[in-house]
C-alpha positions in Angstrom: 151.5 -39.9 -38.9 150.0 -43.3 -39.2 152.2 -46.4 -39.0 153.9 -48.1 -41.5 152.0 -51.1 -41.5 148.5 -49.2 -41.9 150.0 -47.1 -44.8 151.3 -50.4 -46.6 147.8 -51.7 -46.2 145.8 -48.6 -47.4 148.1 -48.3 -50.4 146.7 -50.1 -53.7 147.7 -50.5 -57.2 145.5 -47.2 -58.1 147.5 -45.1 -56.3 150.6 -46.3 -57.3 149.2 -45.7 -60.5 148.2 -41.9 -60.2 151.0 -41.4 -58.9 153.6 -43.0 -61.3 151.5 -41.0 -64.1 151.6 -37.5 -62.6 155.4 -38.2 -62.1 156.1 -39.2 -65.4 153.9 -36.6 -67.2 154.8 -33.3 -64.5 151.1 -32.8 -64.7 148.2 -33.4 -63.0 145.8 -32.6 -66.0 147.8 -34.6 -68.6 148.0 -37.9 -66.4 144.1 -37.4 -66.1 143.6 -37.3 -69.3 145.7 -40.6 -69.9 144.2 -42.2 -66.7 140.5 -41.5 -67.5 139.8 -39.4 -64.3 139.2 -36.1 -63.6 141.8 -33.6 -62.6 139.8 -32.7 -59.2 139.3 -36.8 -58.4 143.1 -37.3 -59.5 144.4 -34.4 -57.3 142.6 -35.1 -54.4 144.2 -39.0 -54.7 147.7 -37.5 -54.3 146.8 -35.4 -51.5 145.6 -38.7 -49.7 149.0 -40.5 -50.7 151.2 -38.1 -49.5 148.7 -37.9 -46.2 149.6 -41.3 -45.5 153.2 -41.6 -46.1 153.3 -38.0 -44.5 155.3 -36.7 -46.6 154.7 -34.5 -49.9 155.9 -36.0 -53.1 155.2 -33.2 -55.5 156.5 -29.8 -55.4 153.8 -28.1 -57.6 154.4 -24.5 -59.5 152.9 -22.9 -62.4 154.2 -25.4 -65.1 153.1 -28.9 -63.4 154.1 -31.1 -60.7 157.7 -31.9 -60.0 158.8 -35.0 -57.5 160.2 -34.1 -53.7 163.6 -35.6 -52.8 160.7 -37.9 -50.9 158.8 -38.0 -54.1 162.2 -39.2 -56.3 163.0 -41.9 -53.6 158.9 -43.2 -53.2 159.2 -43.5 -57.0 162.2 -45.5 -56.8 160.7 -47.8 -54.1 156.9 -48.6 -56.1 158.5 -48.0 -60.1 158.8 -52.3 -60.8 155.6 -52.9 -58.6 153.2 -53.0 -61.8 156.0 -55.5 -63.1 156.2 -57.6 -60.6 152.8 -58.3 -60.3 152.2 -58.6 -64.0 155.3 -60.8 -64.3 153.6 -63.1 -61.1 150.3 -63.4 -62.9 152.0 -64.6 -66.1 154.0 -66.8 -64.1 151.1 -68.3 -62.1 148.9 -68.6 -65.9 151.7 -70.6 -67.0 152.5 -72.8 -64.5 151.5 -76.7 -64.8 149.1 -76.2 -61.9 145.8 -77.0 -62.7 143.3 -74.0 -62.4 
């Protein structure tokens, strides 16, 4: 399993992405759809996340994807990081810094 610091580095916003949208919609096909990728290129993206962290985040069965104990507390962990960052590039726009 790599180590933490490699899998903190490797991780982007597109992952956390993918993966926020196949938790929220239980599907990998519908958060392709709403992410503009295909299923295949989508799928293969979770498989590399939970190959880093080393640990599986979805369950998956018949009817769609559902989150892992590890999946439910990973979700918890990365949910306000789109906020965050869109809060400190709003913050940084308005500041009374010059460009």
């Amino acid at each position: 399993m790599p180590d933490l610091n490699s899998v903190s580095e490797s991780i982007d916003g597109r992952h956390l992405r993918y993966f926020l949208t196949v938790a929220d919609t239980g599907t990998v096909t519908a958060a392709a759809v709403l992410l503009h990728v295909s299923q295949p290129a989508l799928s293969q993206q979770i498989i590399w996340l939970e190959t880093r962290i080393g640990r599986k985040l979805f369950r998956r069965d018949g009817r769609g994807m559902h989150l892992t104990p590890a999946g439910v507390v990973f979700r918890e962990g990365v949910l306000d990081i789109p906020g965050l960052l869109y809060r400190a590039v709003a913050n940084s726009r308005s500041s009374m810094l010059p460009p």
